[in-house]
Structure formats: C-alpha cells, structure tokens
C-alpha positions as CSV (number, residue, x, y, z in Angstrom):
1,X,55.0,98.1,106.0
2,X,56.4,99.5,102.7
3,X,59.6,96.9,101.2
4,X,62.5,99.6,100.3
5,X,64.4,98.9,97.8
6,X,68.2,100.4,98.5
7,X,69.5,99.5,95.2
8,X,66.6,101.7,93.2
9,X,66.7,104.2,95.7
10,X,70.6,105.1,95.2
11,X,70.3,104.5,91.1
12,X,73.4,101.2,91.1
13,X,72.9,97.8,90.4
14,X,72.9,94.8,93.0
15,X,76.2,94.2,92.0
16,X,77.4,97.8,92.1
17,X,81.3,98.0,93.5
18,X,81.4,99.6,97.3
19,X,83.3,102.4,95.7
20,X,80.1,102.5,93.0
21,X,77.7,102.8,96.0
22,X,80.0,105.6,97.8
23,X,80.5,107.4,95.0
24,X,76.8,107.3,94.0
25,X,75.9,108.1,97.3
26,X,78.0,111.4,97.9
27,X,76.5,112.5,94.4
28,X,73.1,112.1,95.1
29,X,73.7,113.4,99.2
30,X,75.0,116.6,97.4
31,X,72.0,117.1,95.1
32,X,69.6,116.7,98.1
33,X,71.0,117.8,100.4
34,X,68.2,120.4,102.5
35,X,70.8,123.3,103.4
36,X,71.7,123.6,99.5
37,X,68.7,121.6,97.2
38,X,65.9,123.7,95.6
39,X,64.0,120.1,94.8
40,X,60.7,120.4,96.3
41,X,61.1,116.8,98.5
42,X,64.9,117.3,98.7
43,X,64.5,116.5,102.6
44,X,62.7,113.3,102.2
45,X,64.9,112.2,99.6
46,X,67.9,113.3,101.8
47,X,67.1,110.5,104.3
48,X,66.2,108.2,101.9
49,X,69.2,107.8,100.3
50,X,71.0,108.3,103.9
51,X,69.2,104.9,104.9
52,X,69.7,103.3,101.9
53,X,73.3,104.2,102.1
54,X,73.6,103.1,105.9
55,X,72.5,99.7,105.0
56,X,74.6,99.2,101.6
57,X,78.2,100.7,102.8
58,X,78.6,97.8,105.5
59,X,79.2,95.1,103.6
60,X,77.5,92.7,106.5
61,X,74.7,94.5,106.7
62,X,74.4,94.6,103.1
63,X,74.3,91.0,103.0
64,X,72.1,90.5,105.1
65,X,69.4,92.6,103.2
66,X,70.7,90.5,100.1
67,X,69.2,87.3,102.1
68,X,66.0,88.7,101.8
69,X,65.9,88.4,98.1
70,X,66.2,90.4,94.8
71,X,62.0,89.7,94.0
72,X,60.8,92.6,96.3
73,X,59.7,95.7,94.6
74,X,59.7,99.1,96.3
75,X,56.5,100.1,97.7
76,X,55.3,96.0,98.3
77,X,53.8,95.0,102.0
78,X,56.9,93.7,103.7
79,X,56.8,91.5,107.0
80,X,60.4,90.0,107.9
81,X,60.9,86.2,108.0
82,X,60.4,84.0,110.9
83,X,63.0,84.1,113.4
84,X,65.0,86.9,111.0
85,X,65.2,89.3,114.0
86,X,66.7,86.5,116.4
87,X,68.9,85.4,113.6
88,X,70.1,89.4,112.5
89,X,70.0,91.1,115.6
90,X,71.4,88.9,117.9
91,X,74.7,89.7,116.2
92,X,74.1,93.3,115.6
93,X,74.2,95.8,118.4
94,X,76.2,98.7,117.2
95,X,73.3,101.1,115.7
96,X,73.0,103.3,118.8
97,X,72.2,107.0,118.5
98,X,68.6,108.3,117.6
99,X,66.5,106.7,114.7
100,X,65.9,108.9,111.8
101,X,64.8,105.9,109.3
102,X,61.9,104.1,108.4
103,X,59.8,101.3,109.9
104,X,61.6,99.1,107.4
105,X,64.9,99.9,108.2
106,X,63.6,99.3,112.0
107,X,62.1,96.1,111.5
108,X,65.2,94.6,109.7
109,X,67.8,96.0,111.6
110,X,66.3,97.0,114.9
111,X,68.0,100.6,115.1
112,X,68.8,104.0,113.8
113,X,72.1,105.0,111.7
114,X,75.4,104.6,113.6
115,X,76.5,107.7,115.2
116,X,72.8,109.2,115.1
117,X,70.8,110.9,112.4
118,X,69.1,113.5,114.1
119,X,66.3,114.7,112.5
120,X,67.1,113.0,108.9
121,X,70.8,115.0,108.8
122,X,74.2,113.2,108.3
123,X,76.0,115.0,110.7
124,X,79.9,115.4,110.4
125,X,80.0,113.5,107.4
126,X,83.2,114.2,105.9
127,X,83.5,116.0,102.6
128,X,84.1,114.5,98.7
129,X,87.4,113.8,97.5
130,X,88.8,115.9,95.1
131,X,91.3,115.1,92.1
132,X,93.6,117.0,90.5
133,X,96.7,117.2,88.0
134,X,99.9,118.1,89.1
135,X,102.4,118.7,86.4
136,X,106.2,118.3,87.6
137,X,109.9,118.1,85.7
138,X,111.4,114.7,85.9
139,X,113.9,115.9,87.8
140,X,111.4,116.4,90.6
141,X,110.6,112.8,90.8
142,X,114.3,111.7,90.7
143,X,115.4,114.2,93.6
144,X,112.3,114.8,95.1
145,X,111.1,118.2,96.1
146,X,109.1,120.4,97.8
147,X,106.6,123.3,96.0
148,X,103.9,125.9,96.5
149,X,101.0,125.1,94.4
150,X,97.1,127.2,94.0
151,X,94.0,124.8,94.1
152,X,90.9,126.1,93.3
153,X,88.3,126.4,96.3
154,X,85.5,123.8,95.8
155,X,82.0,124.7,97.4
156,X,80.2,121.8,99.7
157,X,77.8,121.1,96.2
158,X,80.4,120.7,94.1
159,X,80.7,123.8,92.4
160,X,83.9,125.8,92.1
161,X,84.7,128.7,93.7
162,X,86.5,131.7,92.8
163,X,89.0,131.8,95.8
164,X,91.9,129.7,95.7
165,X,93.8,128.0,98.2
166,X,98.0,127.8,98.8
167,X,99.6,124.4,99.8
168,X,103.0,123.6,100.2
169,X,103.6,119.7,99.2
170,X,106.1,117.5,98.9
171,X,106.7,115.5,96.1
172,X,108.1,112.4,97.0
173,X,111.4,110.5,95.0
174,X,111.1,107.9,92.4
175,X,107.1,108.7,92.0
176,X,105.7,107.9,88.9
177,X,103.2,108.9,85.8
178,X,99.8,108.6,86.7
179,X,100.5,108.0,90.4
180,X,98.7,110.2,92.9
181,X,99.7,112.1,95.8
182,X,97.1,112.4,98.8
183,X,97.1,115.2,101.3
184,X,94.1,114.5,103.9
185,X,91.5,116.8,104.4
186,X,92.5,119.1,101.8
187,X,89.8,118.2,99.5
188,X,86.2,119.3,99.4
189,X,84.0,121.0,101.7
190,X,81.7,118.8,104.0
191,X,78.0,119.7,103.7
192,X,77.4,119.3,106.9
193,X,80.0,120.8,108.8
194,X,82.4,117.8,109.0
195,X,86.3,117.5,108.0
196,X,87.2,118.5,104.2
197,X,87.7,115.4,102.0
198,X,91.3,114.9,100.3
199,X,93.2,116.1,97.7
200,X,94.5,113.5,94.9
201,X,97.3,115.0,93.1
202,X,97.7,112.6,89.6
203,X,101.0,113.3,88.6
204,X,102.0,114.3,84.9
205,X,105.3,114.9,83.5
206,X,106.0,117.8,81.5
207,X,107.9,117.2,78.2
208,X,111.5,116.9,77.9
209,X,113.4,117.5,74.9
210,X,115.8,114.0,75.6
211,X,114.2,112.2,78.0
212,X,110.9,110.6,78.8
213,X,109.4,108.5,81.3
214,X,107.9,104.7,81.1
215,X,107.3,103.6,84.3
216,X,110.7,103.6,87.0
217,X,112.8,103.8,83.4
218,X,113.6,106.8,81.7
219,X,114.0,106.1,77.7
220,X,116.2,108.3,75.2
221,X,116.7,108.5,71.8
222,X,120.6,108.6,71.5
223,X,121.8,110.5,67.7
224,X,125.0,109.3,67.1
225,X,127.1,109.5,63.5
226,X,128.4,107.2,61.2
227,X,131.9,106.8,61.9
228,X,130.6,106.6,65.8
229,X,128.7,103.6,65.0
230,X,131.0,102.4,61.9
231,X,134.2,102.3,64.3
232,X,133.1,102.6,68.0
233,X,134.0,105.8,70.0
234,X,133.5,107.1,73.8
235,X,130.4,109.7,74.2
236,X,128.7,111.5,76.8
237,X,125.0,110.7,77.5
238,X,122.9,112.7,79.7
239,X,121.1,111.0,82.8
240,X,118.8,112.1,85.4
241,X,121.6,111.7,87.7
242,X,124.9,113.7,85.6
243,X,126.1,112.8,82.6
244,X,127.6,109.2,82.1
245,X,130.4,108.3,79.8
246,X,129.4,105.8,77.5
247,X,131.6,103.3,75.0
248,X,129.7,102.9,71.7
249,X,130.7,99.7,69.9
250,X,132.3,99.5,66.5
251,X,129.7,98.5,64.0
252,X,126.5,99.6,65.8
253,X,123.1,99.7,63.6
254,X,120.1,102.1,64.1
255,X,117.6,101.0,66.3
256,X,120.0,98.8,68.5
257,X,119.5,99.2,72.0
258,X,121.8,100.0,75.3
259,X,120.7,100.0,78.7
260,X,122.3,102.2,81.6
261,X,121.3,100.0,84.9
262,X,119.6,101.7,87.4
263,X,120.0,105.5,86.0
264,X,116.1,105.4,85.8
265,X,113.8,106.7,88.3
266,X,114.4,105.3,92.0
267,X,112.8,102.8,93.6
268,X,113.0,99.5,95.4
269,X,114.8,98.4,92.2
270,X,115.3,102.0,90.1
271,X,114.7,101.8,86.9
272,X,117.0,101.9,84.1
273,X,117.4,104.1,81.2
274,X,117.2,102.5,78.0
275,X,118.7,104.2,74.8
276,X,118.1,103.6,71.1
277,X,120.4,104.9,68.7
278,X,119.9,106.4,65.9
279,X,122.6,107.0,63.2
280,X,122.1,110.3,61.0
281,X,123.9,110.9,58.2
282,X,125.6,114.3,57.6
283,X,124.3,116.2,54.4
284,X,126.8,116.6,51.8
285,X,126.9,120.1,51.8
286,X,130.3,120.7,50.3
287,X,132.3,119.7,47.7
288,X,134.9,118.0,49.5
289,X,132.4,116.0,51.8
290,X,130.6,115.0,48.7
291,X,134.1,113.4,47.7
292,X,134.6,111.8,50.3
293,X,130.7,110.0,50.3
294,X,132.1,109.2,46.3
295,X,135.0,107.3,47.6
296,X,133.1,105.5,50.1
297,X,130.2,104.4,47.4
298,X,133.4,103.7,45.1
299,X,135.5,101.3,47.8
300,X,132.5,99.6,49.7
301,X,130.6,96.5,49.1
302,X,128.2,97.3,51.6
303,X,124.3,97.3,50.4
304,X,121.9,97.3,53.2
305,X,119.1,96.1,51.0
306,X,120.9,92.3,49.6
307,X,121.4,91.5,53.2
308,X,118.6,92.2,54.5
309,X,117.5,88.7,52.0
C-alpha cells in the first residue's frame, strides 16, 4: 500500500494555516473539478485532493496523520504502526457514508469521507466566498443606511459572468474602513449543487472635501485667520452629527490641535474628531490692507524665527 502524502498533494506546507489548506483546497477542487475540468485525469485528481482535504481540514485528524511522521514520501510502501488502529479508531467513529478514498486513507482512518463521497464527488459542498468593495459616504457609517447595490454573477469555476445580481443591504452604524460586511450565501456558485458561498463587502470611504476617517475618529483640517487665532473668537465647525459651535483661544498657533469628544464615528466608545488648525494669511491685495500689514511689521516685536532658538 502506497504512503500519500496530503501536504504534496494539496501544494501547502506542513505548517500551512487551516485557512491556507481551505483556501488551497477550494482552488485546486475548482480546477478539477469533473463537471467543469478539460485535464485529462481531472477525476482522479478530483478525489485526491478531496481525501487529502478530508484528512487535513480536521485539525484531529490531521494530527493524527502528523504522528506518523514527516520522512514518508508519496508513492513509498506504507503499513500502519502496531496497535495505531486500536489507538486511532477507537476514538474515531464519525466517518459514516460510502468510501470513495484510497486504501490508505482506509487503513489509517478506517472509513470513507463524512457525509459520503459517492463515487469520488463532494456532494453539497458549499460554494467559494466572494469579496468585494463597497464604496459608501461617511455619513452612511455615522447614521447607518440601507442601499440597492449590482454584484457581478460569478460562475461555479470562478469566472465572471455577464449577468448581474440586485441586493438590498444594510450598512450598519459606526462601521469602519477596511471592515467587511457578510451577507451569507450570496457569494459564489457551488460546483456541485450546494448553497452559494458569501459575500464580503470591504468597506471604503469615498473622499470628502473636510473630513476623513482614521478608525472610529473623524480628522479635519480646521482654516482659521490671523486675528481668529491672534485674539480668540467663536466659529462654527462642521461634524458628522450638525455643526458645533466652537471657542478658538486667543493666541492659537498652526498645527495645534482640538478635540470634539465623541463627534467621531459611533461605537462602544465613538470616536472623536480631532482638528488641526491651520492659520492662513490673507494676501495683500489692496492698498489699504498692505498698510495695515506695514503697521503691524512696524509696531510688533514678534519674529517667529529667534524664538524658535
């Protein structure tokens, strides 16, 4: 009897992730799979990555083939070790359903796949995931809403369609950049005749001209002018939530920073919004404003530059 080995077979290493395995697995189930593969042996390989997959998936079954040790090479006569089948399958008894594997696979674990494999077929086996980006206002996030969006249709091999599909989801308060949104069994096709995978929906936000997003905050670059910052004055700031009226201190400097508590996004805390001013300076564009910047040169002591030493 022939020593499989379930690491070559699926292409990972023996310290491949189980979301590695999975993910290698629905690949390679795809590109074999009988109903849809032009390969020549795309059956055979079919069940051989379905076994090699059956064992690999469970992490106690997959340490269990780990025991028998990393020196066997694929194709080597195998025998199991004394007293391995009264040590294994005296705990294991949940394989029922028709065999579909090899002798190996018998003589190790003393059954077929769960749930059957009838004639080398997964049956039922549910379809891949699918991911996509969803591109929503900030304003969506902070109130939460509902939309009608158009996913593409994605064929059981992976390929995509030309008909699209209409959801209606909700978008949930307080969610953030990068987060996802799953709606089950919205996702891709099942080769064999099982329930759709789902649909990851990674948020983005779009661009706005004043506000962005870091996390639950919301940041803002807040323009005030010099005699705002020079002698303190009351302004309005806009927030996700309304305008705020906010009290800028006399003698504020560019790049200082003012935080508006939990006016960010909401959450269990919200975030805040942080602003950072920035003074500009009006051009002198007239005679008399050009004056007036004279006088101010003439009457202050002020140079930036000495105190900075």
């Amino acid at each position: 009897m022939e020593y499989h080995d379930y690491y070559k077979t699926l292409g990972v290493s023996r310290d491949a992730s189980q979301d590695e395995i999975k993910k290698q697995y629905r690949r390679l189930a795809r590109k074999y799979h009988p109903d849809v593969s032009k390969e020549g042996d795309a059956e055979q390989r079919f069940k051989e990555v379905a076994e090699a997959y059956e064992v690999l998936k469970d992490p106690e079954k997959r340490q269990s083939y780990d025991q028998l040790g990393a020196n066997w090479k694929a194709g080597e006569e195998f025998r199991p070790p004394p007293g391995w089948e009264s040590a294994f399958h005296g705990r294991e008894a949940n394989f029922g359903g028709p065999g579909g594997f090899s002798d190996f696979f018998g003589s190790v674990f003393g059954g077929g796949m769960s749930g059957g494999m009838g004639g080398g077929h997964v049956r039922n086996h549910p379809g891949a995931d699918q991911t996509m980006r969803i591109s929503i206002r900030l304003e969506e996030s902070y109130e939460g809403s509902r939309r009608t969006i158009q996913i593409p249709e994605i064929n059981p091999n992976g390929e995509i369609g030309t008909a699209r599909r209409k959801l209606e989801i909700r978008i949930p308060k307080g969610i953030q950049e990068g987060q996802k949104i799953r709606l089950g069994k919205q996702g891709q096709a099942s080769l064999s005749g099982g329930p759709r995978g789902d649909l990851l929906l990674q948020v983005q936000f779009q661009k706005d001209q004043q506000l962005r997003a870091s996390g639950s905050d919301i940041l803002m670059n807040l323009v005030i002018t010099p005699w705002e910052a020079a002698l303190g004055e009351r302004i309005t700031v806009p927030t996700l939530g309304g305008d705020v009226e906010l009290k800028i201190g006399a003698g504020t400097q560019s790049g200082q920073k003012m935080r508006l508590k939990g006016r960010g996004l909401p959450g269990t805390p919200p975030g805040d919004q942080t602003l950072t001013i920035q003074i500009h300076t009006p051009p002198a564009e007239n005679q008399e404003i050009e004056q007036l910047y004279n006088e101010l040169r003439d009457k202050s002591e002020f140079n930036p530059r000495t105190q900075q030493r």
